[in-house]
PyMOL Python script that loads the backbone (N, CA, C, O; Angstrom):
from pymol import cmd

cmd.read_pdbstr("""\
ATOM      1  N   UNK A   1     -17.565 -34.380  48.978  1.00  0.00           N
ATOM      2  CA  UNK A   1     -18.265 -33.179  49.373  1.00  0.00           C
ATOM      3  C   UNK A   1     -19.389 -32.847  48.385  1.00  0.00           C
ATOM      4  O   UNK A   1     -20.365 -32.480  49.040  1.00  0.00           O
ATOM      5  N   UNK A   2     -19.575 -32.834  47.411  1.00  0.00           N
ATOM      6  CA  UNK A   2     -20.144 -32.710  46.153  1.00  0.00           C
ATOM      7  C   UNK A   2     -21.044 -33.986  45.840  1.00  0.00           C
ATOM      8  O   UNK A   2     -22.050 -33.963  45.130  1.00  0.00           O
ATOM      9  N   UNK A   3     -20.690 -34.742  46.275  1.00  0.00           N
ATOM     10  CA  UNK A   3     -21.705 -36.183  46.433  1.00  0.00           C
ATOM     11  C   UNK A   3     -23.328 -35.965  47.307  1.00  0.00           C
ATOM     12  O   UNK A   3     -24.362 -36.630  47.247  1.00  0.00           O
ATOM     13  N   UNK A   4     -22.961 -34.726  48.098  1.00  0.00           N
ATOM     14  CA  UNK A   4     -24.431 -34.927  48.747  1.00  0.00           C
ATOM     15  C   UNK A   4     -25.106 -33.341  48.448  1.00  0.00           C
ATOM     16  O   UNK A   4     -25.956 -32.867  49.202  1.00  0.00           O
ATOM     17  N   UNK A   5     -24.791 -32.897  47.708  1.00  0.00           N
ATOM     18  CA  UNK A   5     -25.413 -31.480  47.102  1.00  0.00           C
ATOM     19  C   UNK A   5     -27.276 -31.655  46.906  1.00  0.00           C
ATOM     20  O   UNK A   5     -28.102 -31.024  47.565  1.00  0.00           O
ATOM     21  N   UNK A   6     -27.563 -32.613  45.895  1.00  0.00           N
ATOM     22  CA  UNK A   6     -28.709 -32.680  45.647  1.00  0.00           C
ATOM     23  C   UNK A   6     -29.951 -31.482  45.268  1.00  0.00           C
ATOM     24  O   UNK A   6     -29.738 -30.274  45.368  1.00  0.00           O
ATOM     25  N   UNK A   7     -31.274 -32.078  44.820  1.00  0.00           N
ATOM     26  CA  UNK A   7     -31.804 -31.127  44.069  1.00  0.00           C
ATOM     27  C   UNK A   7     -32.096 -29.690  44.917  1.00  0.00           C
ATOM     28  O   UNK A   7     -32.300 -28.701  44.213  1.00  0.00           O
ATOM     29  N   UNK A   8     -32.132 -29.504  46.461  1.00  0.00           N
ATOM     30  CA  UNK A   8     -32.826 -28.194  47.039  1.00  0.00           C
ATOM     31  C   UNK A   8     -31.141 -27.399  47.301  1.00  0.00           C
ATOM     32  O   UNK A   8     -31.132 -26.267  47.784  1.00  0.00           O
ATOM     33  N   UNK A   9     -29.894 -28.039  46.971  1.00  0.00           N
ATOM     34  CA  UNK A   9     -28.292 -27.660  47.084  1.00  0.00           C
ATOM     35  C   UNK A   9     -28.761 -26.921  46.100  1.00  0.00           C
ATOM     36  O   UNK A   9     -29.256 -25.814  46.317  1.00  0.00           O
ATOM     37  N   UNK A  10     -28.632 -27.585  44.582  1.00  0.00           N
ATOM     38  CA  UNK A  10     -28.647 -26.574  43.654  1.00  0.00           C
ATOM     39  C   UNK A  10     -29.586 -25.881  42.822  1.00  0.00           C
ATOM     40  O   UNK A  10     -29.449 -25.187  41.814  1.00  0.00           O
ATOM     41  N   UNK A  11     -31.048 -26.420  43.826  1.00  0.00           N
ATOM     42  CA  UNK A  11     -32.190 -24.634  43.293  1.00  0.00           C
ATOM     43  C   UNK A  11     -31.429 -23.922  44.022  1.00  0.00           C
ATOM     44  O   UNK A  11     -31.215 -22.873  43.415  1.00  0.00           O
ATOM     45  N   UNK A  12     -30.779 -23.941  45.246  1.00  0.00           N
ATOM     46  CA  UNK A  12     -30.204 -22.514  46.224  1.00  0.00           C
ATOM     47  C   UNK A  12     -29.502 -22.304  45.392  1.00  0.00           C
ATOM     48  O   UNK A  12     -29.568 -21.109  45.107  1.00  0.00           O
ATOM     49  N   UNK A  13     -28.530 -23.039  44.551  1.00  0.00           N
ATOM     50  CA  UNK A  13     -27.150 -22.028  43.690  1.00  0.00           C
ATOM     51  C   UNK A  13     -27.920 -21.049  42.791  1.00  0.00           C
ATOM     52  O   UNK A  13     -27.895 -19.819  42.790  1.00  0.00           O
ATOM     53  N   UNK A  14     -28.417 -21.670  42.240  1.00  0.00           N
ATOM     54  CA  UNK A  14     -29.001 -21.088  40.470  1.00  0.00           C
ATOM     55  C   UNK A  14     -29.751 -20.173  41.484  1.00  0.00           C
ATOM     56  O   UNK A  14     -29.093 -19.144  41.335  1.00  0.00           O
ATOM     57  N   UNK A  15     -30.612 -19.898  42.335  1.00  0.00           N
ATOM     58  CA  UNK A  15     -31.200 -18.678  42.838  1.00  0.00           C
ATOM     59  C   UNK A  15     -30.311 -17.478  43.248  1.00  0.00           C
ATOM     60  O   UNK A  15     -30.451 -16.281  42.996  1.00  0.00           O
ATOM     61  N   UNK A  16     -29.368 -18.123  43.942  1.00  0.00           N
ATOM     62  CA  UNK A  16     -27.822 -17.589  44.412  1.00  0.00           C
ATOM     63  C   UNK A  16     -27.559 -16.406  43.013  1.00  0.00           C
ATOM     64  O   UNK A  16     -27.864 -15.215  42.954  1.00  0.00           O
ATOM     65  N   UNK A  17     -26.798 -17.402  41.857  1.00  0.00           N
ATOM     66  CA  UNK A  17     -26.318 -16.957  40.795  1.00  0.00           C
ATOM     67  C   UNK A  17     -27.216 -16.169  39.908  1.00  0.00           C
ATOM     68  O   UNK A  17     -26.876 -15.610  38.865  1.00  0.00           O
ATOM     69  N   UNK A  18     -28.458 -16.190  40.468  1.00  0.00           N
ATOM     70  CA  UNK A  18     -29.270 -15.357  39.545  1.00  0.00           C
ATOM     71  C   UNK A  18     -29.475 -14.135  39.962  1.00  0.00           C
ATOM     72  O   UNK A  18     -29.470 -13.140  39.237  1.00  0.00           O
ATOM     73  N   UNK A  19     -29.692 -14.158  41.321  1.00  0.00           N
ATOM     74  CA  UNK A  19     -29.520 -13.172  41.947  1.00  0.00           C
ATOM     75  C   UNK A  19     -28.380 -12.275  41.984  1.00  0.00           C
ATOM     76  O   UNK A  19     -28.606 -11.065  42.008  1.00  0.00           O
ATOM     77  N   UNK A  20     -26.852 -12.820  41.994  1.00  0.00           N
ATOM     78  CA  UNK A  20     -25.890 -12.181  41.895  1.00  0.00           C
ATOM     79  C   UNK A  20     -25.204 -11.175  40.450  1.00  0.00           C
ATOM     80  O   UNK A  20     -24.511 -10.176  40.260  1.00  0.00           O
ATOM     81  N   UNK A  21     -25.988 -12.293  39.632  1.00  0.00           N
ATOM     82  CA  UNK A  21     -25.678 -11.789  38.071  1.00  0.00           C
ATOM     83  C   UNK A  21     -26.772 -11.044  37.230  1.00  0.00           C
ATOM     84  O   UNK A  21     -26.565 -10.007  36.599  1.00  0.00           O
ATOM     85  N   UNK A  22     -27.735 -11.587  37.294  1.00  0.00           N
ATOM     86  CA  UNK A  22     -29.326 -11.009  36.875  1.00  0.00           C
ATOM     87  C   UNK A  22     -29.602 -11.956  35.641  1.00  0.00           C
ATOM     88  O   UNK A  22     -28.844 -12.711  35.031  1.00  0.00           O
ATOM     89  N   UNK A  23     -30.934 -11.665  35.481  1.00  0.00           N
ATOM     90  CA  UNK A  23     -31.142 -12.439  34.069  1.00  0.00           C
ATOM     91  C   UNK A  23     -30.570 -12.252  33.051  1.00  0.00           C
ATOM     92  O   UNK A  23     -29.975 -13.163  32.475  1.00  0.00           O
ATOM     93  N   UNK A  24     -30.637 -10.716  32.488  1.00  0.00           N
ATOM     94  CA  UNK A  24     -29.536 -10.663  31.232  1.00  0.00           C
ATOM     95  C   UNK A  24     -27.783 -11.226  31.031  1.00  0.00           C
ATOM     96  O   UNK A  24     -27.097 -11.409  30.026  1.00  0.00           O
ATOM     97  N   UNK A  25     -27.502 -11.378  32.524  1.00  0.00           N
ATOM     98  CA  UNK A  25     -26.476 -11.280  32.030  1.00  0.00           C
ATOM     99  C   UNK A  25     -26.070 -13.033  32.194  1.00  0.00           C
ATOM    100  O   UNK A  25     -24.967 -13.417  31.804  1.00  0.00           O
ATOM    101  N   UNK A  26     -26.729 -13.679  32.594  1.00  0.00           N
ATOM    102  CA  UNK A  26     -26.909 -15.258  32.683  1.00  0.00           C
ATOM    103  C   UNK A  26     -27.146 -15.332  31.154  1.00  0.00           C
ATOM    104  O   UNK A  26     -26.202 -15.790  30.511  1.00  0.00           O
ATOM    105  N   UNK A  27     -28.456 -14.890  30.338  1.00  0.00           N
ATOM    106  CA  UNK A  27     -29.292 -15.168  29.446  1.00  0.00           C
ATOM    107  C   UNK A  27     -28.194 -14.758  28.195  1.00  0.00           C
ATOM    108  O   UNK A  27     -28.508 -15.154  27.072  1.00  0.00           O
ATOM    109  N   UNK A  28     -26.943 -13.995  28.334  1.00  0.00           N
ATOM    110  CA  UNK A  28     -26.306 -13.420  27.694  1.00  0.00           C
ATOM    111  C   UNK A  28     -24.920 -14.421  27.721  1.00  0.00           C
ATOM    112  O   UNK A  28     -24.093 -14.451  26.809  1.00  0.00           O
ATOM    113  N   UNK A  29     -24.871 -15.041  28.674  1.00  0.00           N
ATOM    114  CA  UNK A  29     -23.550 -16.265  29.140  1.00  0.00           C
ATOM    115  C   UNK A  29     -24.170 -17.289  28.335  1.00  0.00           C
ATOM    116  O   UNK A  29     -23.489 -17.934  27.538  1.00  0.00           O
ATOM    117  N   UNK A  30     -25.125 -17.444  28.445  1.00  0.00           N
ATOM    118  CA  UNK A  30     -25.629 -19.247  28.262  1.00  0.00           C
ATOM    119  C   UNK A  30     -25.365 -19.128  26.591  1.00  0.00           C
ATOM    120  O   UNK A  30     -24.744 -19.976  25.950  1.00  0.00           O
ATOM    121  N   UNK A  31     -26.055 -17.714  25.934  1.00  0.00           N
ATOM    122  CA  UNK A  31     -25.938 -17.785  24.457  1.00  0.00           C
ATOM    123  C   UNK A  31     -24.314 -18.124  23.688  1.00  0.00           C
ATOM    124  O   UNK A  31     -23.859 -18.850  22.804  1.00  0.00           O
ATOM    125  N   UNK A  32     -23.784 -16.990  24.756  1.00  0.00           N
ATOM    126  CA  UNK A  32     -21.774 -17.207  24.389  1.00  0.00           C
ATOM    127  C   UNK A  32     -21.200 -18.722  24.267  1.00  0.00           C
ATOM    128  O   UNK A  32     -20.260 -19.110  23.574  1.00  0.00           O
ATOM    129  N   UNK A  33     -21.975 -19.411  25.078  1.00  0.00           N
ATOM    130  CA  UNK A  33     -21.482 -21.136  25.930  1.00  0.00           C
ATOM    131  C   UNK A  33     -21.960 -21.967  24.772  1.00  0.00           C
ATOM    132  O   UNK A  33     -21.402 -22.979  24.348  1.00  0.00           O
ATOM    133  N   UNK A  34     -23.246 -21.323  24.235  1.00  0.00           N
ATOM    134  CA  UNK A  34     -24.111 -21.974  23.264  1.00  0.00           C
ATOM    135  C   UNK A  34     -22.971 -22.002  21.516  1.00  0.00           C
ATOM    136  O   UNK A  34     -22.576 -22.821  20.686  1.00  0.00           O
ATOM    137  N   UNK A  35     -22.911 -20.915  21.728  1.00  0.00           N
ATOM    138  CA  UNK A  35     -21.822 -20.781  20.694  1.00  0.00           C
ATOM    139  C   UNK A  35     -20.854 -21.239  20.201  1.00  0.00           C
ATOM    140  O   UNK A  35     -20.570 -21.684  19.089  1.00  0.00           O
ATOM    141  N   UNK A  36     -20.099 -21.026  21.591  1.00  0.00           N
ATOM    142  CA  UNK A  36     -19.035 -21.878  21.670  1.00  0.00           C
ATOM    143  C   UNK A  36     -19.034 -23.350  21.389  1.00  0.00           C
ATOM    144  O   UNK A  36     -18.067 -23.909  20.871  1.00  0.00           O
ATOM    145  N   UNK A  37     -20.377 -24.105  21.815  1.00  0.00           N
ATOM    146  CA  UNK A  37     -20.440 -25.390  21.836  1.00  0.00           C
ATOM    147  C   UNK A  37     -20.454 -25.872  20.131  1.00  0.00           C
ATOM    148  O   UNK A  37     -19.922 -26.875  19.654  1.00  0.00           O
ATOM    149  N   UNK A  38     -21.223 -24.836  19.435  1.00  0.00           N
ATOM    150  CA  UNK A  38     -21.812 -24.665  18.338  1.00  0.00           C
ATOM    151  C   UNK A  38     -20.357 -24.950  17.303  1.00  0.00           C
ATOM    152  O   UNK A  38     -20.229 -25.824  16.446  1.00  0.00           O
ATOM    153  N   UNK A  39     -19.245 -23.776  17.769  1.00  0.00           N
ATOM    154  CA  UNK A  39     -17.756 -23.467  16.949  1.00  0.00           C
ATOM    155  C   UNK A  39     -17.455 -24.980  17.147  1.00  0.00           C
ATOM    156  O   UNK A  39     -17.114 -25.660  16.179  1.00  0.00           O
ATOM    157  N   UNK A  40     -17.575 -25.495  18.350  1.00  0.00           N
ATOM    158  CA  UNK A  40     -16.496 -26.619  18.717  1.00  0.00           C
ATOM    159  C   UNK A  40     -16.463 -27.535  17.501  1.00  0.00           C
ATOM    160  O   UNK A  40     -15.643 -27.836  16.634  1.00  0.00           O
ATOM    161  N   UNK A  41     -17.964 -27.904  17.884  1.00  0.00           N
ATOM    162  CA  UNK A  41     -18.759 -29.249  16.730  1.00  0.00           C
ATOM    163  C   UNK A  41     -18.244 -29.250  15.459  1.00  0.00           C
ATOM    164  O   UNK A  41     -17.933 -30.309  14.913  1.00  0.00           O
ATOM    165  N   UNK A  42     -18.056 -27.635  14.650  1.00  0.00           N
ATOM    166  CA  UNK A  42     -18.007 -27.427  13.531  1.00  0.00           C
ATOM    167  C   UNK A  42     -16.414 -27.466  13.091  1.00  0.00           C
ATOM    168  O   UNK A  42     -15.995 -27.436  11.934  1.00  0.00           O
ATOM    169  N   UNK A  43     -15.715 -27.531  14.172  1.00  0.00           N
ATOM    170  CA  UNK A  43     -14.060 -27.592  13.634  1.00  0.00           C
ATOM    171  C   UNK A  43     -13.758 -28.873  14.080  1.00  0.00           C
ATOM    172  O   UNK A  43     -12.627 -29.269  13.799  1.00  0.00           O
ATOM    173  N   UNK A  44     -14.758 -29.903  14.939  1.00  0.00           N
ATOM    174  CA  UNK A  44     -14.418 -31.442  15.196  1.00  0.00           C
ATOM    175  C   UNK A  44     -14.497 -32.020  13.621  1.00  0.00           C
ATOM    176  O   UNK A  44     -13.577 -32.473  12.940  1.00  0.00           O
ATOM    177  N   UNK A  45     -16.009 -31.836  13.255  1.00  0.00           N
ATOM    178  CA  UNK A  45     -16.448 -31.974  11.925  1.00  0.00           C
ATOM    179  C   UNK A  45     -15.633 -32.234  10.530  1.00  0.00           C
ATOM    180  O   UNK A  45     -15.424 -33.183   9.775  1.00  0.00           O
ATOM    181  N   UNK A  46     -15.209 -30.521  10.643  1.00  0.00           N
ATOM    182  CA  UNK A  46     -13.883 -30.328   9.526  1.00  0.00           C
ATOM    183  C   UNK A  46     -12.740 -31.077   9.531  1.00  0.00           C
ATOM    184  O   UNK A  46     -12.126 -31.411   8.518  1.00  0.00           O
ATOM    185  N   UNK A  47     -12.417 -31.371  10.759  1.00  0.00           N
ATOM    186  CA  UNK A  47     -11.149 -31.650  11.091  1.00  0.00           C
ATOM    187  C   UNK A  47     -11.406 -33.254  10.309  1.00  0.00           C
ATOM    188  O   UNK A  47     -10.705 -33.672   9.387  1.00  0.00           O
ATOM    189  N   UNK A  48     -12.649 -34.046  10.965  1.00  0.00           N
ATOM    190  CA  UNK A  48     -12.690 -35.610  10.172  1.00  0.00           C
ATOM    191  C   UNK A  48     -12.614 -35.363   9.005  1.00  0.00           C
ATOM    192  O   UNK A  48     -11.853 -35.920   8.214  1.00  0.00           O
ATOM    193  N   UNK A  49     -13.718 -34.142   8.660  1.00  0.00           N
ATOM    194  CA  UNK A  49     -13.707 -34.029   6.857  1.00  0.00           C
ATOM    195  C   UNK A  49     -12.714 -34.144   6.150  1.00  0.00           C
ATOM    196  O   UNK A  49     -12.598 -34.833   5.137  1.00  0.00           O
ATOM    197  N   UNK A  50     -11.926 -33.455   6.663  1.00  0.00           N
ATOM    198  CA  UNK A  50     -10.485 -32.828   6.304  1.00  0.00           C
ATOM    199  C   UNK A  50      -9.518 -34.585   6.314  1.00  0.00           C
ATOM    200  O   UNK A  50      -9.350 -34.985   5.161  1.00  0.00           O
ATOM    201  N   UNK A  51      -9.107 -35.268   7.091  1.00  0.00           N
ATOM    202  CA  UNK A  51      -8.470 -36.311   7.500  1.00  0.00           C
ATOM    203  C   UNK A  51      -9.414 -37.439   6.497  1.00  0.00           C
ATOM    204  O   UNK A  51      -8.676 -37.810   5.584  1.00  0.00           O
ATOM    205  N   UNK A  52     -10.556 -37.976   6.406  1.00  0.00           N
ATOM    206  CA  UNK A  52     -10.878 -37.948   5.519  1.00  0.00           C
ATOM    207  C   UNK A  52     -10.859 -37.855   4.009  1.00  0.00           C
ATOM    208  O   UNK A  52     -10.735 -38.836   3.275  1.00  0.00           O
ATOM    209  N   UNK A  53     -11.004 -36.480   3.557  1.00  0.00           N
ATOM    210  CA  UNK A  53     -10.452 -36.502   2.373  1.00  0.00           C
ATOM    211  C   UNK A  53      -9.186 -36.807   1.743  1.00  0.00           C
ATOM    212  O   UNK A  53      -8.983 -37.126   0.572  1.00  0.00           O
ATOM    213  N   UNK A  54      -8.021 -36.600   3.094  1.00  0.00           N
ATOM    214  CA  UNK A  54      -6.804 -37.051   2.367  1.00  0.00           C
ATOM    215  C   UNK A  54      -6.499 -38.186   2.646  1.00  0.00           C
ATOM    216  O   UNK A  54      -5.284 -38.360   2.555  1.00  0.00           O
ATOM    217  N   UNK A  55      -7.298 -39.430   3.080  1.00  0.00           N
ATOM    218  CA  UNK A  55      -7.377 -40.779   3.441  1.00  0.00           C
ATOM    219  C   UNK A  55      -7.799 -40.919   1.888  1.00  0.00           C
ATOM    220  O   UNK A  55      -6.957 -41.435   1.153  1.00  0.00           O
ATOM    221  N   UNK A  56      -9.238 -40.437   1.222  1.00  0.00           N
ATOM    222  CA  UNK A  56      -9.067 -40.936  -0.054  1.00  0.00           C
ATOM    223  C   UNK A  56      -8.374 -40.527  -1.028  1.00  0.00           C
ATOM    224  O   UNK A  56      -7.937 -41.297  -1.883  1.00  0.00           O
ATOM    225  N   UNK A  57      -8.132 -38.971  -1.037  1.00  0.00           N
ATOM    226  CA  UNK A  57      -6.459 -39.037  -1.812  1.00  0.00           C
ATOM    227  C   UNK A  57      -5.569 -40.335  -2.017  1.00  0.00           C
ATOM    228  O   UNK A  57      -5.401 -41.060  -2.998  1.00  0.00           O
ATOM    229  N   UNK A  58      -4.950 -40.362  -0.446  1.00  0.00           N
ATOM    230  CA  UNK A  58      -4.092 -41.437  -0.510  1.00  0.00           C
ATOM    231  C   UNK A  58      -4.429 -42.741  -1.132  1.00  0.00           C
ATOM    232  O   UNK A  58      -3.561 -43.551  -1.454  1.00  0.00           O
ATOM    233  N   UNK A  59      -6.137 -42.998  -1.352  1.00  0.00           N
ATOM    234  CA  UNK A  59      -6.113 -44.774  -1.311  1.00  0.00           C
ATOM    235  C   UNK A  59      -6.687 -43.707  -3.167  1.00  0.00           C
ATOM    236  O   UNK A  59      -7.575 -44.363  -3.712  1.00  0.00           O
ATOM    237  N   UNK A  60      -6.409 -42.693  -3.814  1.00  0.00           N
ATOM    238  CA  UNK A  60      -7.036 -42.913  -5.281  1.00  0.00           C
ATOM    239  C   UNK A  60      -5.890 -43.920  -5.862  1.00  0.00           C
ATOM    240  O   UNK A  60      -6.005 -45.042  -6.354  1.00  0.00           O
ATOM    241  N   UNK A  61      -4.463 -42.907  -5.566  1.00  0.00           N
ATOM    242  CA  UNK A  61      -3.146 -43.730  -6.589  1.00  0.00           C
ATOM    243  C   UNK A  61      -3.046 -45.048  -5.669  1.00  0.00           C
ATOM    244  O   UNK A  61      -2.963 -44.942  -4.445  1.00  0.00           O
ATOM    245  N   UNK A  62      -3.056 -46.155  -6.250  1.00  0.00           N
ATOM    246  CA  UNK A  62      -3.318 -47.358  -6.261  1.00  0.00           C
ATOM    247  C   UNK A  62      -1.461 -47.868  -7.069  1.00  0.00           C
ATOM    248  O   UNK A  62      -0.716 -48.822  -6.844  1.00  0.00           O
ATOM    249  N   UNK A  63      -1.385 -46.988  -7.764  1.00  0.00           N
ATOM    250  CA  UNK A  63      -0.087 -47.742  -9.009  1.00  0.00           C
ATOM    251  C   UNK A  63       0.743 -47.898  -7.817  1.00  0.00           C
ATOM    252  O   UNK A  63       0.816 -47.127  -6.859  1.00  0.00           O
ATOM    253  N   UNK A  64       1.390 -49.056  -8.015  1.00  0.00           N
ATOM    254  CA  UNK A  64       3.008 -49.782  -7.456  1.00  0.00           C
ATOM    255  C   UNK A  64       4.081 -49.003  -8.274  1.00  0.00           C
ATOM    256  O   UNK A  64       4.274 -48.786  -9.470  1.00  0.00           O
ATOM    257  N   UNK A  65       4.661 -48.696  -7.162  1.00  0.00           N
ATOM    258  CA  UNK A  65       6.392 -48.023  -7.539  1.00  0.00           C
ATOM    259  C   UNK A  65       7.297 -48.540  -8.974  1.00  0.00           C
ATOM    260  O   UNK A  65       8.214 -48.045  -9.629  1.00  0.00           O
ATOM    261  N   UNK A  66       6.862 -49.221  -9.013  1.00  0.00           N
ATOM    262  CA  UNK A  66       7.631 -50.245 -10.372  1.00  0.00           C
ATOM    263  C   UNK A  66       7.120 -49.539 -11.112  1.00  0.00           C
ATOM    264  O   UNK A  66       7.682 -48.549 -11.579  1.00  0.00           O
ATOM    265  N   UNK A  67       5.425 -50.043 -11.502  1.00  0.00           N
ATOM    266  CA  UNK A  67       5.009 -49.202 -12.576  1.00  0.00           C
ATOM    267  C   UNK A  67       4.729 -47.740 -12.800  1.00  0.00           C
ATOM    268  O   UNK A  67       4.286 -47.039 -13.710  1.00  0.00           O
ATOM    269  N   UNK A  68       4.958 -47.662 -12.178  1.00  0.00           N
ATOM    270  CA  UNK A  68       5.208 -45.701 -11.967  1.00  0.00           C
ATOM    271  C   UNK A  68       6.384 -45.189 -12.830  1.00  0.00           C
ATOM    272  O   UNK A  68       6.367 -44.254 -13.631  1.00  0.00           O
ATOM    273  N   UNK A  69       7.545 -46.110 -12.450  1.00  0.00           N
ATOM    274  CA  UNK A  69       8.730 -46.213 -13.349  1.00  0.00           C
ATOM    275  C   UNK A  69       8.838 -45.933 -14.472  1.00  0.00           C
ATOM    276  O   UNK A  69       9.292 -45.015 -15.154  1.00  0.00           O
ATOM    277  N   UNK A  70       8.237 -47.080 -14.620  1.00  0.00           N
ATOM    278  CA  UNK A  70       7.702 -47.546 -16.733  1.00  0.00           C
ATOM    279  C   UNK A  70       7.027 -46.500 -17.026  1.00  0.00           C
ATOM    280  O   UNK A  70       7.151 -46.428 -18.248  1.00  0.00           O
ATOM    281  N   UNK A  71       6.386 -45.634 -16.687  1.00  0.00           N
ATOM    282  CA  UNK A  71       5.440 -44.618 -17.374  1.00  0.00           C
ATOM    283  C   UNK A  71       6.056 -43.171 -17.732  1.00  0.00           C
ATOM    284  O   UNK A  71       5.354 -42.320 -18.279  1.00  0.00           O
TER     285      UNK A  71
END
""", "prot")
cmd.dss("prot")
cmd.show_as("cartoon", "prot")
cmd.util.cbc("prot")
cmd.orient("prot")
């Protein structure tokens, strides 16, 4: 159903939805969406950072269990 929408399908929506909502309050959605996209990136980011840093934690101590012993 959605396969044959095409470009004059959805100028009618976005005229539709603009009409129904108005500019501000579209212009006021898109910024929230923008945001959101913005938060996402920044806790994907951290999250490698984060996983990451305790990947090189793990590879600093290098010493074998034995000699750990002795010390």
């Amino acid at each position: 159903m959605l396969n044959n929408i095409g470009l004059p399908g959805l100028l009618l929506i976005a005229v539709v939805v603009l009409v129904l909502f108005g500019r501000g309050k579209i212009s006021s959605l898109m910024g929230e969406v923008g945001k959101g996209i913005t938060s996402f990136k920044k806790g994907i980011n951290d999250g490698a950072k984060e996983l990451e840093d305790q990947k090189a934690d793990a590879a600093k101590d290098v010493t074998p269990e034995s000699e750990k012993d002795k010390a």
